[in-house]
C-alpha positions in Angstrom: 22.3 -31.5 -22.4 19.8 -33.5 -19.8 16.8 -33.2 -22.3 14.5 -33.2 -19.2 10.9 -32.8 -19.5 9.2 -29.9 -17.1 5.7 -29.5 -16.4 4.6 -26.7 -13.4 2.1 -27.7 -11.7 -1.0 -25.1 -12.9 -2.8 -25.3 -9.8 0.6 -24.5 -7.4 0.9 -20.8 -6.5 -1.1 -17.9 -4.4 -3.8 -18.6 -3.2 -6.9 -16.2 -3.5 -6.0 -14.2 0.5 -2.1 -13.7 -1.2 -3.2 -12.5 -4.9 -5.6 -9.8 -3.2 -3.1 -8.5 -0.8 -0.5 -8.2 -3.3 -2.6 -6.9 -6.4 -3.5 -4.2 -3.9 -0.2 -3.2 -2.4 1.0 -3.3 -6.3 -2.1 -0.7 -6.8 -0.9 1.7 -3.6 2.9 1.3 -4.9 2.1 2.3 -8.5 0.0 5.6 -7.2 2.1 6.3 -4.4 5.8 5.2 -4.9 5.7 3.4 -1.1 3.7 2.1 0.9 4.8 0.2 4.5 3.6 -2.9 5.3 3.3 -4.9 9.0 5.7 -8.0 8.3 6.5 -9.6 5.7 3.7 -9.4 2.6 3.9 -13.1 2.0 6.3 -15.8 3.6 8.3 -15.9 0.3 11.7 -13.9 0.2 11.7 -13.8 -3.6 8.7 -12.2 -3.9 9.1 -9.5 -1.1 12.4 -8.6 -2.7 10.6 -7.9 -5.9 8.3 -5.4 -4.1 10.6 -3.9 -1.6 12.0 -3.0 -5.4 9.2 -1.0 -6.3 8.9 0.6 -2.9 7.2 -2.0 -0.3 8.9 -0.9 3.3 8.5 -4.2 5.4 7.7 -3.2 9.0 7.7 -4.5 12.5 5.3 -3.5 15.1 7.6 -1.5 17.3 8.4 0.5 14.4 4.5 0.5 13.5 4.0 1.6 17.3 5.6 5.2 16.3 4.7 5.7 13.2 2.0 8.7 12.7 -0.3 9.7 9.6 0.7 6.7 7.3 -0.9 3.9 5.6 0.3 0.2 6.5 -0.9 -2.4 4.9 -2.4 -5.6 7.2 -1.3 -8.7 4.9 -3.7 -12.2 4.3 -2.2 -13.3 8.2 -4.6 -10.9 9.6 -3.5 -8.9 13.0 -5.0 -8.7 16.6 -7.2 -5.9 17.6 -4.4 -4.1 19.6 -3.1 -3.2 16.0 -6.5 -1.6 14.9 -6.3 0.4 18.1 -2.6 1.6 17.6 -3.6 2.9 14.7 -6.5 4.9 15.3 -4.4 6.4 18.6 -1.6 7.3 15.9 -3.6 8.5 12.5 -2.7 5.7 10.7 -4.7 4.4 7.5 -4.8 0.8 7.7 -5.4 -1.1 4.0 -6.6 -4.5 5.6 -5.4 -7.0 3.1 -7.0 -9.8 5.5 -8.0 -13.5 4.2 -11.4 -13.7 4.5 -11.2 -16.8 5.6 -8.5 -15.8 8.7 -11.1 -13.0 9.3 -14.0 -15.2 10.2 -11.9 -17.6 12.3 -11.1 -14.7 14.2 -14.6 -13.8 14.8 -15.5 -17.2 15.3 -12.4 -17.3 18.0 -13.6 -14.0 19.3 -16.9 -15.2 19.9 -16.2 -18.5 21.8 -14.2 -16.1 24.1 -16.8 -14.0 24.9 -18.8 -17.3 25.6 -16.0 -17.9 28.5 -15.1 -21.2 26.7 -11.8 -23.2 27.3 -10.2 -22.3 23.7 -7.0 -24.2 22.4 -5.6 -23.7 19.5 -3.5 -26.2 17.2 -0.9 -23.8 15.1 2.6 -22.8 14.8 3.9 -20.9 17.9 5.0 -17.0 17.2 3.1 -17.2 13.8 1.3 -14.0 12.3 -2.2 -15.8 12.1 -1.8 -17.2 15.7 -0.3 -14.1 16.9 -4.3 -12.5 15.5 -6.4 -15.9 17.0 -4.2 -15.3 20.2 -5.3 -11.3 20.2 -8.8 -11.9 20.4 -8.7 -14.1 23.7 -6.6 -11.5 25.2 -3.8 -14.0 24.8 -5.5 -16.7 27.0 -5.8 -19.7 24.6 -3.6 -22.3 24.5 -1.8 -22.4 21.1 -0.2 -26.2 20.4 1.9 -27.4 17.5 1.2 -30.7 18.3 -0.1 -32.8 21.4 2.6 -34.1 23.3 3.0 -30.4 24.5 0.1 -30.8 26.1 -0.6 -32.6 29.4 -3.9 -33.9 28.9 -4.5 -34.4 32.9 -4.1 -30.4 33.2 -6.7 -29.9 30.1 -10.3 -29.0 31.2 -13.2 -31.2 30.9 -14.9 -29.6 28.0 -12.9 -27.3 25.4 -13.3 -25.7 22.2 -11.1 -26.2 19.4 -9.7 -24.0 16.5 -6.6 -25.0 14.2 -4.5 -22.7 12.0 -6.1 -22.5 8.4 -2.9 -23.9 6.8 -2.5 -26.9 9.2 -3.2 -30.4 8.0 -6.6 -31.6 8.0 -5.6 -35.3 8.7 -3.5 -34.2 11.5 -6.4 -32.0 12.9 -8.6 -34.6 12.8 -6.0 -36.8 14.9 -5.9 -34.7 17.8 -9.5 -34.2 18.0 -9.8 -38.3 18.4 -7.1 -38.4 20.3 -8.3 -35.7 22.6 -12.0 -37.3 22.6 -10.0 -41.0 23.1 -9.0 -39.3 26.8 -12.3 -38.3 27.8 -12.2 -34.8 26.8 -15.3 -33.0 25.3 -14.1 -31.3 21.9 -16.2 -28.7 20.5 -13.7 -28.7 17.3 -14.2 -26.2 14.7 -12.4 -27.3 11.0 -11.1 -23.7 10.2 -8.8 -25.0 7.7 -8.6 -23.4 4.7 -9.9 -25.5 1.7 -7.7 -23.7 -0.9 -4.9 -25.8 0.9 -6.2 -28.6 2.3 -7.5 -29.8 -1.0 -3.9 -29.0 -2.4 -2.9 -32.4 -0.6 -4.8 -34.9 -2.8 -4.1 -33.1 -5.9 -0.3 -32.9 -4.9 0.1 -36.5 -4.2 -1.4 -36.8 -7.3 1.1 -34.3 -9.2 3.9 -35.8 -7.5 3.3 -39.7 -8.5 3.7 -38.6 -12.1 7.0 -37.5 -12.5 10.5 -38.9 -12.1 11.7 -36.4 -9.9 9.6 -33.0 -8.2 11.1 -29.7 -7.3 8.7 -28.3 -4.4 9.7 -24.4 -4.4 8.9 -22.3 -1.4 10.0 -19.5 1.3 11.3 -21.3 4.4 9.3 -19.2 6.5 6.0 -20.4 4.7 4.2 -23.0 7.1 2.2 -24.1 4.5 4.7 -25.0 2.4 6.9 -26.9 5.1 3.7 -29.2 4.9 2.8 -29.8 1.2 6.5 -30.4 0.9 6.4 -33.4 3.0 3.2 -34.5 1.0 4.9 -34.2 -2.3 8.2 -35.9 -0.9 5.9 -38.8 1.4 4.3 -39.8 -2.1 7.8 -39.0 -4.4 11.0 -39.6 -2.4 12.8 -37.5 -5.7 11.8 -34.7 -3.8 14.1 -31.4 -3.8 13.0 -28.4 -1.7 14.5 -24.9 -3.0 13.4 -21.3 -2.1 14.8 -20.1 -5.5 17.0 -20.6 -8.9 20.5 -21.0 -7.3 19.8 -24.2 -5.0 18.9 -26.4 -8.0 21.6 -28.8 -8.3 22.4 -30.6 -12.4 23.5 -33.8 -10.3 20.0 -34.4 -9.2 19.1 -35.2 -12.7 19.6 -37.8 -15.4 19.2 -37.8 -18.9 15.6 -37.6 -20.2 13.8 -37.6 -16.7 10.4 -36.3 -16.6 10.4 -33.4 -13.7 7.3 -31.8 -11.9 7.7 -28.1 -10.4 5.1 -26.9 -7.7 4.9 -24.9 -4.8 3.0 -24.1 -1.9 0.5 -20.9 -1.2 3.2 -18.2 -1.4 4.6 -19.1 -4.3 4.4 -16.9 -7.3 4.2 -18.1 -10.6 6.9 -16.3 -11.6 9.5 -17.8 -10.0 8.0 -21.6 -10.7 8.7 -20.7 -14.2 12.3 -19.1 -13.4 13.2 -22.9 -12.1 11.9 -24.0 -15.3 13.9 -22.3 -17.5 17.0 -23.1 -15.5 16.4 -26.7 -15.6 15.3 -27.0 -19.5 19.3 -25.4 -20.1 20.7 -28.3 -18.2 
């Protein structure tokens, strides 16, 4: 036996857009046995495994496109307003499951558009939240995942800026300076959601405590690709697994103190799965 010490971290886990959606699909599921839902529910495989159990059909939009008379969920990502329109054409009942906070950057978005503004937006290419910002512009922002795909000689004199709500504030706040630093008018909007940006400093905090730190999370979650990095910039002892079967005993020695979080997709439930695994080392 290792004899490790493991602490989760109590403040890792869903945050508030994830618990609604899913508490509400769980709601639909117990009542009605199924319930479809457009991509994947939240970017952790674990967890949509456990409700494609109790009857969650995952969805793409081309399957969407023909479906008729069914209701669909809309998970926390939000969608654009082609989807809304699909399924009024088709009969569909949509149960909007949209973050609050995604929803008002899409207005917000929707409204600098109508304005006739130059909009650009910092945030993952292809990504469900993007894929919603990009919808209300009719697909004419410029999405960026970082500024050297940009060539700031083509950029317009005066734009508008809009990030992701689980990018990195720090980083954000780089490219605006750095955009500013070229002669470029920014009209930046900080549309970053607090529930994770504040997850940095507390993380870093977390981290520095513990011998070594197990950071679990879907690969597909953005958000977690970043507070990974913070946990591992501030611990190098930093392991990344998306479940129970990529912990490795060699990591470990005898007595080490270990801390277990995650990012905003991660339930609880499978924190305290790596827990129990690594307490019978």
């Amino acid at each position: 036996m290792l004899n490790l010490s493991v602490h989760i971290d109590q403040q890792s886990g869903f945050c508030f857009g994830v618990v609604y959606a899913i508490e509400m699909a769980e709601g639909i599921l117990d009542e009605q046995g199924y319930l479809y839902c457009l991509g994947d529910i939240v970017h952790n495989d674990e967890e949509v495994n456990r409700l494609t159990k109790k009857g969650l059909k995952i969805i793409e939009h081309e399957e969407f496109n023909h479906l008729q008379g069914e209701k669909v969920m809309i998970r926390a990502h939000g969608e654009p307003p082609s989807t809304y329109q699909t399924a009024l054409k088709n009969n569909i009942t949509l149960i909007d499951a949209s973050c609050p906070v995604v929803l008002k950057l899409q207005n917000r978005v929707k409204n600098s558009y109508d304005k006739s503004e130059h909009i650009y937006i910092y945030g993952k290419h292809g990504h469900a939240e993007v894929k919603g910002l990009l919808g209300q512009t009719g697909n004419n922002a410029v999405v960026f995942q970082d500024i050297s795909e940009l060539d700031i000689s083509t950029i317009p004199k005066s734009i508008t800026l809009y990030s992701q709500t689980t990018k990195s504030t720090d980083k954000f706040y780089e490219i605006y300076q750095m955009l500013q630093d070229n002669g470029i008018v920014v009209n930046a909007h900080d549309t970053i959601c607090r529930q994770v940006s504040n997850r940095d400093k507390e993380l870093r905090e977390f981290a520095s405590r513990y011998d070594k730190i197990i950071f679990v999370s879907g690969t597909k979650s953005s958000n977690g690709k970043v507070l990974y990095q913070v946990c591992k910039n501030t611990n190098p002892y930093t392991h990344f697994v998306s479940n129970v079967d990529q912990l490795d005993k060699n990591w470990f020695g005898p007595d080490e103190s270990i801390g277990i979080c995650g990012a905003t997709s991660t339930p609880m439930w499978l924190m305290e799965a790596v827990k129990e695994k690594l307490l019978a080392y």
